[in-house]
Each structure stands twice: as structure tokens, then as C-alpha cells.
C-alpha positions in Angstrom: 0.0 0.0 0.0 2.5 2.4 0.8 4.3 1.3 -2.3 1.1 3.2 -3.9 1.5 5.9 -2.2 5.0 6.6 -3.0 4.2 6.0 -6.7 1.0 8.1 -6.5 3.4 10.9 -5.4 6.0 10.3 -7.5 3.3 11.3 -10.5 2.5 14.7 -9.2 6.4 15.7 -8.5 8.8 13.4 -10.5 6.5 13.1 -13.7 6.0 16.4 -13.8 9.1 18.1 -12.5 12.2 15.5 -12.8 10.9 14.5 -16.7 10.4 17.7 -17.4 12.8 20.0 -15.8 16.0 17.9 -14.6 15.5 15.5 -17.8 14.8 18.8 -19.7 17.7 20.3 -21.7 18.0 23.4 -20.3 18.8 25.7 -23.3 15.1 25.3 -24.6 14.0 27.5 -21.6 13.2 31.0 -22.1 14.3 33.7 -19.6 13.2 37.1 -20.1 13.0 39.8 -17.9 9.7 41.0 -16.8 9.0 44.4 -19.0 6.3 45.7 -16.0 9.3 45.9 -13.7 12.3 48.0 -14.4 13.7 49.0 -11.3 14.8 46.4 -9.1 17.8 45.2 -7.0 20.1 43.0 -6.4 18.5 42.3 -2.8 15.1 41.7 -4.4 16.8 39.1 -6.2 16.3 35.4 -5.0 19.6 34.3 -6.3 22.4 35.3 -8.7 25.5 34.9 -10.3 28.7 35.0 -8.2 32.2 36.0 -10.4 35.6 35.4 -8.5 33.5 35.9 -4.7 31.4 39.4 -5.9 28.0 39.2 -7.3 28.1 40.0 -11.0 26.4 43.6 -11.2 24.0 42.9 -14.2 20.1 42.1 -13.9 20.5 40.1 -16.5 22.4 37.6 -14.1 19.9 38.0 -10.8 16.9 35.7 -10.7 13.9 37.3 -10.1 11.3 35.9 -7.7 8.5 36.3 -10.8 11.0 34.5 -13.2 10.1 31.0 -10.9 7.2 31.7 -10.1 5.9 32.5 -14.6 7.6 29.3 -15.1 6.1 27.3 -12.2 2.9 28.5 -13.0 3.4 27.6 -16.7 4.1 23.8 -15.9 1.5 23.5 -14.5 -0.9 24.5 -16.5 1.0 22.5 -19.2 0.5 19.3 -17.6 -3.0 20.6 -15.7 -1.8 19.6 -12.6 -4.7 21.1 -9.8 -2.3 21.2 -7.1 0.9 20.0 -5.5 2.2 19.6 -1.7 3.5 23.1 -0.4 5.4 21.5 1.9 7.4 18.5 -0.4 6.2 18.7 -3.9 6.1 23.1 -4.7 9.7 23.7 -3.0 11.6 21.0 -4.6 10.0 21.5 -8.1 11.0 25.7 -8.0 14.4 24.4 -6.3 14.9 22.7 -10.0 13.1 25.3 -12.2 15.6 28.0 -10.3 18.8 25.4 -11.0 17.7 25.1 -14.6 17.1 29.5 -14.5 20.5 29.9 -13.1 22.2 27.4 -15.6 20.6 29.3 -18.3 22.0 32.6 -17.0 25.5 31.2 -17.1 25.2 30.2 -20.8 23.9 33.8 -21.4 26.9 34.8 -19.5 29.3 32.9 -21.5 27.2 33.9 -24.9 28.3 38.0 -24.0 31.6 37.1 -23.1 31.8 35.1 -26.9 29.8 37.5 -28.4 27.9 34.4 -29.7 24.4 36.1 -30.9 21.8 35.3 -33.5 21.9 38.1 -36.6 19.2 40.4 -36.4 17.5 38.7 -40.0 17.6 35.2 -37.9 15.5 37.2 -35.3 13.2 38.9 -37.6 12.7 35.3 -39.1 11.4 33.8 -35.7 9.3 36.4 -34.4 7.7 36.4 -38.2 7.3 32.6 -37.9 5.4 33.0 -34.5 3.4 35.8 -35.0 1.9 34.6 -38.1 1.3 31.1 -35.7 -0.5 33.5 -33.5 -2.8 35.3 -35.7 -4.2 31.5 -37.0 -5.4 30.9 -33.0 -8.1 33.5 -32.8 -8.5 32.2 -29.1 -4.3 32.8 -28.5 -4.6 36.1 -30.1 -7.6 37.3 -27.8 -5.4 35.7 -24.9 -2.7 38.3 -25.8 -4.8 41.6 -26.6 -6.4 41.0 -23.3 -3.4 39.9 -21.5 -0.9 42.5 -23.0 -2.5 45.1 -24.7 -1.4 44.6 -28.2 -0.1 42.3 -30.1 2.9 45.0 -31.5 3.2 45.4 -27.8 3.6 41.6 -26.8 6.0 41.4 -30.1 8.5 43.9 -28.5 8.4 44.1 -25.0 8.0 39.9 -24.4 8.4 38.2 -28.0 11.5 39.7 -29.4 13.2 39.1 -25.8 12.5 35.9 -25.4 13.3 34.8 -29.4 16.6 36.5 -28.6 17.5 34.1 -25.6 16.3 31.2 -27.1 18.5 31.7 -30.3 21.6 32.7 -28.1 21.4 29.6 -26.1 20.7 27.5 -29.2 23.8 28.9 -30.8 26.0 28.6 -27.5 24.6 24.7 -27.4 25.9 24.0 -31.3 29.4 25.9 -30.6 30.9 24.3 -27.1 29.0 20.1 -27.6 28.3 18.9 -30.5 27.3 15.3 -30.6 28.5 13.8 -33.7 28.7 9.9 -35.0 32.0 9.1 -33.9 30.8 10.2 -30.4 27.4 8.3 -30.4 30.0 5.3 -31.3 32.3 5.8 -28.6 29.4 5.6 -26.7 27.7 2.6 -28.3 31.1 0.9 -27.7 31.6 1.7 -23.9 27.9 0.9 -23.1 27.2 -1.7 -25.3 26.1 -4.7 -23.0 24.0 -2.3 -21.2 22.3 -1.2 -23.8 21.7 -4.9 -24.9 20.2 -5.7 -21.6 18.1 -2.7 -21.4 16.9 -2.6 -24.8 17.6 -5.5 -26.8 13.8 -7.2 -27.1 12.2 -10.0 -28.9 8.7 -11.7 -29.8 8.1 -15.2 -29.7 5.9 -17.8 -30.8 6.2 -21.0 -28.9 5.0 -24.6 -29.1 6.0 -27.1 -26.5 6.2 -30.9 -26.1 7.1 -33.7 -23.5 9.9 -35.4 -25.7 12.9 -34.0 -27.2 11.7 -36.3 -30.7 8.6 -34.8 -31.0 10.3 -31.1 -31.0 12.8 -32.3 -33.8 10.1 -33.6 -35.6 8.2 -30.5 -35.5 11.1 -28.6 -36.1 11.6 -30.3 -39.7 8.4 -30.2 -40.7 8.1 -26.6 -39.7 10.8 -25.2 -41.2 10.2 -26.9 -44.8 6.1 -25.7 -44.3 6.2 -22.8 -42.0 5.7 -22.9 -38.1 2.1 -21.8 -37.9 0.9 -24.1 -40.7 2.6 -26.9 -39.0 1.1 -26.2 -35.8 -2.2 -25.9 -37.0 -2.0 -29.4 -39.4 -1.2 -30.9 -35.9 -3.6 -29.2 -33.5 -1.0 -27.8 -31.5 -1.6 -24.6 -29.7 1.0 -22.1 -29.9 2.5 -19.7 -26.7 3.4 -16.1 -28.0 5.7 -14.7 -25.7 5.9 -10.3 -26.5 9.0 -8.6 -25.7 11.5 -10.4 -24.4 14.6 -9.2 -22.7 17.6 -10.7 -22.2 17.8 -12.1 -18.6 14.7 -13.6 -18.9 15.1 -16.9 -20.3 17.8 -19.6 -19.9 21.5 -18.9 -21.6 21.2 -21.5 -24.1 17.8 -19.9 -25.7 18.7 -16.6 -25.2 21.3 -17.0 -27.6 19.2 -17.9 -30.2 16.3 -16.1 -30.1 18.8 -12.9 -29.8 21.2 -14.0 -33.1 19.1 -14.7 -35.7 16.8 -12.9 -37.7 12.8 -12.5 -37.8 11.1 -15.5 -39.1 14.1 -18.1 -37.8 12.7 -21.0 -36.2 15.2 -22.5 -33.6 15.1 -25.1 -30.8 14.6 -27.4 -29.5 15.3 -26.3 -26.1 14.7 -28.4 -23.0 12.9 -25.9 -20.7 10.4 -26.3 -17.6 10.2 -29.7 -17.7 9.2 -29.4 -21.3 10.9 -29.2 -24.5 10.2 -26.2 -27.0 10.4 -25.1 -30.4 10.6 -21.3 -31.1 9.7 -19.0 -33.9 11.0 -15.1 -33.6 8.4 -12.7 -34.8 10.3 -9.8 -34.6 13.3 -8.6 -33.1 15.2 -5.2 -31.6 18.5 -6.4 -31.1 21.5 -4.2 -30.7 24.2 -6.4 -32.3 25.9 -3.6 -34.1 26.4 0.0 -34.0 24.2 0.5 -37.6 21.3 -1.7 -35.2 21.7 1.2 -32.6 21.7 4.0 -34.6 18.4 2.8 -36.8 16.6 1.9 -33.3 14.0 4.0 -31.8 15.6 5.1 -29.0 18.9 6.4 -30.7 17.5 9.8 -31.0 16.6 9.7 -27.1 20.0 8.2 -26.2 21.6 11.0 -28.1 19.8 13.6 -26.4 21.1 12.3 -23.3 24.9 12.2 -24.4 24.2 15.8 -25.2 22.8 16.8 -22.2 25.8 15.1 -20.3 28.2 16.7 -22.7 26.4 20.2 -21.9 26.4 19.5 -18.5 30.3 18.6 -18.3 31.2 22.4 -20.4 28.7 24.0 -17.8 30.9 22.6 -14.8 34.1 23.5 -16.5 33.0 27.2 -17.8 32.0 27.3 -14.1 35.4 26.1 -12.6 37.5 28.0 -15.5 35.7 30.7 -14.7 35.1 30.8 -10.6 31.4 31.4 -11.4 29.4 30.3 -8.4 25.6 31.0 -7.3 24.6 32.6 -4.0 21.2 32.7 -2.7 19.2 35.6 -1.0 16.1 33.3 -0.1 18.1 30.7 2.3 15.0 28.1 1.7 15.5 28.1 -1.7 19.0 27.6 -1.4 19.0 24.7 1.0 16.1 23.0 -1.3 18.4 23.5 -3.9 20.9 22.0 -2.0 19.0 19.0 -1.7 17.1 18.5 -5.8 19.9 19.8 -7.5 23.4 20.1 -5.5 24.7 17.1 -6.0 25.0 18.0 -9.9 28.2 20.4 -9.2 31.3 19.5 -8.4 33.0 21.3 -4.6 29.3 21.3 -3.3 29.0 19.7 -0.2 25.5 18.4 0.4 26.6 16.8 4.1 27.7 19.9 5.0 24.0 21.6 4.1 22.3 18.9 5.8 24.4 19.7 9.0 23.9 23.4 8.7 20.1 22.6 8.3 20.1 20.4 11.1 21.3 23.9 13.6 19.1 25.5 12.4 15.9 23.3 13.4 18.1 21.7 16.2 19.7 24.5 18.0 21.6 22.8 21.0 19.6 19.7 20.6 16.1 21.2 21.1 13.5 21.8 18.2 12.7 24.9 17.2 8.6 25.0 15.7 9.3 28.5 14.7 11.7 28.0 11.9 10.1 27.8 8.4 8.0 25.2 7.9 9.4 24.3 3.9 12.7 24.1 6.1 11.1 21.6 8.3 9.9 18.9 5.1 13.2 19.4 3.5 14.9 18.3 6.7 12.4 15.4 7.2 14.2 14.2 3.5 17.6 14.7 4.4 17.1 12.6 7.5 15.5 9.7 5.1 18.1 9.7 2.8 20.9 10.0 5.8 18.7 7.1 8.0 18.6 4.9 4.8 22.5 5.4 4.1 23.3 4.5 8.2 21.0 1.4 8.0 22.8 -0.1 4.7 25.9 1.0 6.5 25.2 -1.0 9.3 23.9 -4.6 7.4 27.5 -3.9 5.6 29.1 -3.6 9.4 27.2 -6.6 10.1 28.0 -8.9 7.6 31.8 -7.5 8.4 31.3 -8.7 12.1 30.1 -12.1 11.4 32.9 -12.7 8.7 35.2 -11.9 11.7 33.8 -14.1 14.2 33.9 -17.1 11.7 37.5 -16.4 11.7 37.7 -15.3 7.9 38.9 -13.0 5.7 37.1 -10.2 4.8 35.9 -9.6 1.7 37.4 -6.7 -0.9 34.9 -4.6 -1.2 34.3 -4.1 2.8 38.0 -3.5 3.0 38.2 -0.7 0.9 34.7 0.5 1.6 35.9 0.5 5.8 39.4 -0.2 5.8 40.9 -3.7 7.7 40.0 -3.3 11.1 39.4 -6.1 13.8 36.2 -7.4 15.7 36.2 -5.2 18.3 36.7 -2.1 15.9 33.8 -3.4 13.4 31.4 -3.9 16.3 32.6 -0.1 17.9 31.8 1.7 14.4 28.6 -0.2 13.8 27.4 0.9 17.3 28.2 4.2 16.4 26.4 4.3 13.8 23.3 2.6 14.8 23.1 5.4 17.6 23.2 8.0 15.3 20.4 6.3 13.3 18.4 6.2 16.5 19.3 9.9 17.1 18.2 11.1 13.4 14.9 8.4 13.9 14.1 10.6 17.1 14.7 13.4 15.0 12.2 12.3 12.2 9.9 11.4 14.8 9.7 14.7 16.6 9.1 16.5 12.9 6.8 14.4 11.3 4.3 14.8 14.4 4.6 18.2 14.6 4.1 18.6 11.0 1.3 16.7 10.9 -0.8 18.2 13.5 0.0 21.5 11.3 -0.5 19.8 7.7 -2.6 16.9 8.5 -4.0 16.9 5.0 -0.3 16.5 3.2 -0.3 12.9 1.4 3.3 13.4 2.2 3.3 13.9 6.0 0.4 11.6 6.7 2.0 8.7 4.8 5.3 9.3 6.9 3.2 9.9 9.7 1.9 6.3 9.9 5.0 4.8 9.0 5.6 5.8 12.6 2.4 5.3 14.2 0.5 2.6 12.4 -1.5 1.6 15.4 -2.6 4.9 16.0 -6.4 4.6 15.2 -6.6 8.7 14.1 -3.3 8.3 11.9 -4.1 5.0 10.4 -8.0 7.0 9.7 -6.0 9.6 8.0 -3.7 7.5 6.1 -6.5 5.1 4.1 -8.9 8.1 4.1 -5.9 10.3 1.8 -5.2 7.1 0.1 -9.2 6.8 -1.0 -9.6 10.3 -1.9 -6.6 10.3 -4.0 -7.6 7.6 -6.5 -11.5 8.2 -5.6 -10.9 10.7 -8.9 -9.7 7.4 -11.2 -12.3 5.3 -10.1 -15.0 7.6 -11.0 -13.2 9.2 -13.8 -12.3 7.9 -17.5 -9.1 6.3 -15.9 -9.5 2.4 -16.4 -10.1 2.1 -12.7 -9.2 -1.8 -13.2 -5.6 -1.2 -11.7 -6.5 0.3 -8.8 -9.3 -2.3 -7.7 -6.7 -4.3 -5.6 -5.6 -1.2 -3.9 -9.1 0.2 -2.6 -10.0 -3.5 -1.8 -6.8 -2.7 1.0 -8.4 0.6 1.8 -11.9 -0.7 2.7 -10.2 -3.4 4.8 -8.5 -1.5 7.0 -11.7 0.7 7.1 -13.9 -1.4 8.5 -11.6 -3.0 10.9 -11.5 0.9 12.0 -15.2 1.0 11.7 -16.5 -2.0 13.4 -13.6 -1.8 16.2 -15.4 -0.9 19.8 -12.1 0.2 20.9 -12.0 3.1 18.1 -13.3 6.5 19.2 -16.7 6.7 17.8 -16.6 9.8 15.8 -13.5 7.8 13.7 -15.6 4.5 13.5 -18.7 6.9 12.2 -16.3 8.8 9.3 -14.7 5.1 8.4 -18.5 4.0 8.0 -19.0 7.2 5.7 -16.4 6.2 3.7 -17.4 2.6 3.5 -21.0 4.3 2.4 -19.2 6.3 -0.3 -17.2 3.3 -1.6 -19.9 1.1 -2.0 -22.1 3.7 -4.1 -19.1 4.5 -6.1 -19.1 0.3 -6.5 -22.7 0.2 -7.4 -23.2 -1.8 -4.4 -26.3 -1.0 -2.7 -26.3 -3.7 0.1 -23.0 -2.9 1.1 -24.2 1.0 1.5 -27.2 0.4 3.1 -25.8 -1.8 5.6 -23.0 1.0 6.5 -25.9 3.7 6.9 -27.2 1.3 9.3 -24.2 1.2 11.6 -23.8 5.0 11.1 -27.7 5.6 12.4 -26.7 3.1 15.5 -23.5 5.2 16.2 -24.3 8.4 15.7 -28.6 9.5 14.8 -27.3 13.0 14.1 -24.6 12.7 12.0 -26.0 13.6 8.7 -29.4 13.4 7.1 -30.3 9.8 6.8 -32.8 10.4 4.3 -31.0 11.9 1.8 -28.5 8.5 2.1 -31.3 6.1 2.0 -32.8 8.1 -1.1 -29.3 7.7 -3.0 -29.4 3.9 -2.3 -32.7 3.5 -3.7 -31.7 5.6 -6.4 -28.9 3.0 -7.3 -31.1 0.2 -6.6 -33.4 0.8 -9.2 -30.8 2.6 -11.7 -29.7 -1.5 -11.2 -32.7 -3.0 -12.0 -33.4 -1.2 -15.1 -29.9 -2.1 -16.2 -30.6 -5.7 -15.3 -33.4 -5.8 -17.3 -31.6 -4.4 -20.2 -29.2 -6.9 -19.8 -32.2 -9.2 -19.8 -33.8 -8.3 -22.8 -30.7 -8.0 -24.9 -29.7 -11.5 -23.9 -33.1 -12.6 -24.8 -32.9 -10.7 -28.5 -29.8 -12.4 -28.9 -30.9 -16.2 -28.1 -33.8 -15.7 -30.4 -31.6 -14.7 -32.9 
């Protein structure tokens, strides 16, 4: 269940902001200046450009609070996203859109520096090219007289900007990493079994027997008459088996199926207790560089070598340069920190999670008063750091018991800890399993305070009953989120078939809430209501009448009765109707 959770959430933030903005290439972002505001300063700025330790005195290389927020506010409209998680979700998606801001700033930089520009006619040429799109979408051009005045003014004070940027960086992207063949073979070389196991695919067509004879035989007669005719002449049923990897099947048939062309027929292979014959229907197999380069996902796999190439000049024009970043709004810097730190080289995320940690921590005792964006970002570090201390210690553990069989260590957990003896092993593991319990008090002490403040955040009730899953209010609030965010698939156009298992766990859990005497009533009454609103949802009308029933007992006065009972005998005979449809079709269809 909480699996579900974590990959409902990953939807609303990854999906949307890691595909889009760390897996986008960050030259195809606009940044323009905002024409409605001319004077502003360097202190109004959220971040900017640092050149050898003094802030680079052009606007141009500030970012601007409304610079986030237009492009925040842009995504999600793009992918109509109603809302995301102030506390987790909003912060870590502007924490990337200000990385990808600030990298764009520094290619502008370098652009100046270069005098790399577009000519004035390549300008001309663009703006032409997108006005004339405009004028075809009388809705889009209505959207811009209102919004902007004109559409002459919208050319020049937004258009023409923002063309401008977009062809710089374009230009900058061509002149410092260009991608050519030789490097997309350099690359097909040095990744080549990866890409194999990843990629390489095949369909199948199967037919199985109990004797080795009978596959031979079949596999004669199938290769001189083709291996569905043969099947057919001999009643056997065939198995397809659609896209294949390689791990999947044993080493011998893997071989085969992955060597030979579409239409080969090989086998037989002794398999399962059975012995099979194998036809391959088709075939994505990266064998050779030419098979690569012709595949589907060449042009994807080049657009990542790109990115990484553009991301390698970045960090070097950086370095060469002693370009840095400083921040005026510390919360977006220590989110930033956390989504998109890591990325740069002499950036020490530790060292941020420390800092973070004095802040909220200040001589051991929590402080409710600091920010509370500061507060979830913590919570994550503490994760991350709790999950990195627990595989520490399993390592330290399977050092100790190497140890006290009176063996050798292996390699990797002498260069990972360094030879030390028994005594030193179980020291350093202690160590670190009291700091784990120190951080776990830590995420404890957060979490609850967070939820009584947020206890509507998917995010902090899911973490909070990963500490309290006993606690009959928590585990109400934890199914209740859960129903209510996939309620909208069920009853939507979503193929609510996927999800079936999952709300089957959510009215469990439910009703042992709702039909436990040792559950505070007003929780048993709202798990009831829930119940209620599944079952109508499930066109189950027994179910929802019975739930009303245990509602009335609990609580007479907790909503109108009526109405509910109303609703059920709505559905009831909204059933029977369809029941006699049913009915009458089948009927039609017998006589005919």
C-alpha cells in the first residue's frame, strides 16, 4: 500500500518536474525579464550569479522571484496539474526550475563574453514565424490583446526578448557540444552490453512438447512448411511470448532467439520440464552500432549524451571561470541544495544537511518557529541519511560475522571500511546505529509536529503512519488520503481496473477501524461514511445500506439519513433497469 503511495506521489512531483525540468535540456527555456518591472535590485533578487567571490552587477544575471514563479505556474498548466504539496512537492519543483534559471543565465553569460548572438534577419525570421502562428489561433490572439494590450506590444516588450534568448542559447549549445557519430560510437562501444540488456527485445511464438523427438520432428516439418501451418495441421496450440529481454530466459535460448533474424525458427530447447520449439516474430536487437543508430531510441539516447556533454562544459566554464551561485532566499537555497546540488562538483551536500540540522536543532532542542518548507526538506535529508546509516550498518554486520567465523574479509568491505578487527567493526557499527536512532528521534519529533499543522499533506500523513500505524486517528487519516486520491480514477475515465486491488486494502482497513469498539466513535462513524461512499461508487447497494445502518446506531445525528437512504434507492433501481436491459438483450440475442 505504501508502495502506492510513493508511486502516486511520484506522479504529481517526478513526472511532472524530474521529466520535465532535470530530464529537460535546459537551453530550450526562455528567460526574459519582466517588462512591467524596471527597477529592481540585487536584494530583491532570489539568487544570482557569483564571479571570483562578488555578485556580478547585471540584472540580466539576478533571478527574479517572478522569473520562478511564470515558469512554475506555466508547468503546471501544461500538464494541468490542480495542485501539488506546499510543503514537499512546490519547494523541490522551484528548487529545480531555479537550477535550470541559473544554468541558463550562465550560458547567457558565456554567450556575452563570446559575443555568440543570432543576426538580427535570424531574429526577424522567428518572431515572423510566431506571430503569423499567433494570428491563426483567434483564441491565442484574444489571450494576448487582453493579457498585454497589443499584439505589436507583446512582439516587442516579451516576443523579441525571449526569441533572442532562445536563439543565443541554441547557438551557444551548437558551438561548445556537439554530438556527432564518432561520439554516439564511442558511446555505443563503452555501453554496449548495457544497452543490450536494457533494450535489446524479442517476440516469440512457442509450441511445447514432452519429448525431445517430438520437438525435432516439429522442427523439420516446420521449417520446410512454415511454423504456424505446422502447428495448425497438428492441432497444436501455440504460446506467443511479447517482448522479451535478455535475462529472462535460460542462456542456451537466449542466444538464439537474440542471433538470428525475424522468421528463424530455432530449438529445440529443453525448458520447464518441457521441450520447446521457437519462432521469432520480430526482433530489436543491438548487435551492431548500424542496429543502434536505426533503433527507436537512438535519438533519445543522443539527447542524453548531449545533455551530459552540456552539462560537463557547464561545470568546467563554471570552474575555468570561478562562477558560483549565492542565494538571497536561504530556503530556496538549502532545497536547492537537496534537488539539485549534488549535480556540481565542490558542493557539499553533508555539509548543508548539518547546517540545516542547527538551524531546526539549535543545542539539541527543536525549534517550531523555523520555516516550515525548512522543516519537510529536513524530514528528506534525515531519510536519505537514515537509509545510508541502516545499509551501513547490514555492511558492518556482515563485516562482524565474517570476523567471528575467523575469515577474511571480503574486498569490497576493506576498501569500503578499511581492515580493522572485531572489536573495531562492532565499535563503528554501534556508532552508527546510535546516530540512526538519534536522526529516527529526530524524524519522529518532525513528522508529528508537522502533521498536527498539515494533517492533510499525502506526504506527511503517509510518513506519519509509518511511525504510528496503530494509532487509530493516523491509520484514519492514512487510508482516508489514500481513498480520496484515487477516488478521482475510479470515477473518472481512468481504467479504474488497476486500482481495484488497492481500494479492496483501503476498505479493509476501514472497517476494521469502523467496526472496532475500541476506536473513538466519531473515527468508526467517518470510516463508515467512507465505506458508504465506496460502496455507491461500487454500485453496491447492500453494502451502503448496511454502513448507513451502523452509522444511524452510532451516531442518529450525524447527517441526514434520508437523503443517504434516497441515494441507495436511487442506485437500486438505476440496477434494475440495467438488469433488465441486460435481460432483454440476452433474450434478443438467443432468439436470434
Amino acid at each position: 500500500m505504501r508502495k502506492w503511495m510513493k508511486k502516486w506521489q511520484g506522479l504529481i512531483i517526478w513526472v511532472v518536474a524530474i521529466a520535465f525540468v532535470v530530464g529537460m535540456i535546459w537551453w530550450s527555456v526562455a528567460v526574459i525579464r519582466n517588462p512591467e518591472v524596471e527597477n529592481y535590485t540585487i536584494e530583491q533578487a532570489v539568487a544570482y550569479l557569483v564571479k571570483d567571490g562578488k555578485p556580478i552587477e547585471r540584472k540580466d544575471y539576478w533571478l527574479m522571484p517572478w522569473e520562478i514563479d511564470d515558469f512554475y505556474t506555466n508547468l503546471i498548466n501544461l500538464y494541468q496539474v490542480s495542485s501539488l504539496d506546499t510543503l514537499f512537492d512546490e519547494p523541490r519543483l522551484k528548487a529545480l526550475i531555479a537550477d535550470v534559471l541559473l544554468q541558463q543565465k550562465v550560458v547567457l553569460y558565456y554567450a556575452e563574453k563570446n559575443n555568440v548572438k543570432p543576426s538580427s534577419r535570424e531574429v526577424k525570421k522567428e518572431i515572423e514565424n510566431t506571430i503569423n502562428t499567433i494570428k491563426k489561433d483567434k483564441n491565442q490572439l484574444a489571450f494576448i490583446e487582453r493579457r498585454y494590450g497589443s499584439l505589436a506590444r507583446y512582439q516587442e516588450k516579451y516576443l523579441k526578448p525571449q526569441i533572442v534568448t532562445q536563439l543565443t542559447v541554441k547557438k551557444v549549445r551548437e558551438k561548445v557540444a556537439v554530438v556527432g557519430e564518432e561520439r554516439m560510437k564511442e558511446y555505443y562501444e563503452k555501453n554496449k552490453e548495457k544497452l543490450q540488456l536494457e533494450y535489446d527485445r524479442v517476440d516469440l511464438l512457442g509450441v511445447s512438447f514432452e519429448s525431445q523427438k517430438e520437438a525435432e520432428e516439429f522442427l523439420e516439418k516446420a521449417k520446410k512448411e512454415g511454423f504456424e501451418d505446422t502447428a495448425s495441421s497438428l492441432n497444436l496450440p501455440t504460446e506467443p511470448l511479447m517482448n522479451v529481454g535478455r535475462g529472462l530466459l535460460p542462456r542456451d535460448i537466449e542466444e538464439q532467439v537474440f542471433s538470428v533474424a525475424p522468421g528463424s525458427i530455432v530449438g529445440p530447447f529443453s525448458f520447464l520440464n518441457r521441450w520447446y520449439v521457437f519462432k521469432v516474430t520480430a526482433s530489436q536487437v543491438f548487435s551492431s552500432y548500424e542496429n543502434f543508430a536505426s533503433s527507436d531510441v537512438y535519438a533519445t539516447l543522443k539527447n542524453q549524451v548531449e545533455q551530459e556533454e552540456l552539462q560537463a562544459w557547464l561545470q568546467r566554464f563554471l570552474n575555468e571561470e570561478r562562477i558560483s551561485y549565492a542565494f538571497n532566499d536561504q530556503a530556496l537555497r538549502y532545497w536547492w541544495y537537496y534537488a539539485a546540488g549534488r549535480n556540481y562538483q565542490n558542493l557539499n551536500v553533508e555539509e548543508a544537511f548539518r547546517e540545516l540540522e542547527s538551524v531546526l536543532f539549535e543545542d539539541g532542542v527543536f525549534d517550531a518557529a523555523v520555516q516550515d518548507s525548512l522543516k519537510s526538506l529536513y524530514v528528506l535529508f534525515l531519510e536519505d541519511r537514515i537509509n545510508e546509516l541502516t545499509s551501513e550498518t547490514g555492511r558492518l554486520s556482515v563485516y562482524e560475522d565474517i570476523l567471528k567465523r575467523g575469515l577474511e574479509p571480503d574486498k569490497d568491505l576493506v576498501e569500503r571500511f578499511g581492515k580493522m578487527s572485531l572489536e573495531e567493526v562492532v565499535a563503528k557499527k554501534t556508532a552508527l546505529e546510535e546516530e540512526k536512532q538519534r536522526l529516527e528521534k529526530q524524524r519522529e519529533e518532525l513528522v508529528t509536529h508537522l502533521y498536527q499543522v498539515y494533517p492533510n499533506s499525502v506526504y506527511v500523513v503517509e510518513k506519519m503512519y509509518s511511525i504510528k500505524p496503530n494509532d487509530p486517528k493516523v491509520r484514519y487519516d492514512y487510508f482516508s488520503t489514500l481513498y480520496n486520491a484515487i477516488k478521482p480514477l475510479l470515477s473518472g475515465s481512468h481504467d479504474s481496473s488497476s486500482y481495484f486491488n488497492y481500494l479492496v486494502q483501503i476498505m479493509l482497513n476501514l472497517y476494521t477501524l469502523a467496526s472496532s469498539t475500541n476506536v473513538p466513535t466519531d473515527i468508526r462513524v467517518e470510516s463508515y461514511y467512507l465505506l458508504y461512499d465506496m460502496s455507491l461508487l461500487l454500485k453496491d447497494a447492500t453494502s451502503a445500506e448496511l454502513y448507513v445502518e451502523e452509522m444511524k446506531k452510532l451516531k442518529p445525528d450525524f447527517m441526514d439519513y434520508e437523503v443517504a437512504y434516497n441515494q441507495i434507492e436511487s442506485l437500486k433501481k438505476e440496477l434494475q433497469t440495467l438488469s433488465a436491459t441486460e435481460t432483454n438483450i440476452a433474450t434478443e440475442n438467443s432468439g436470434k
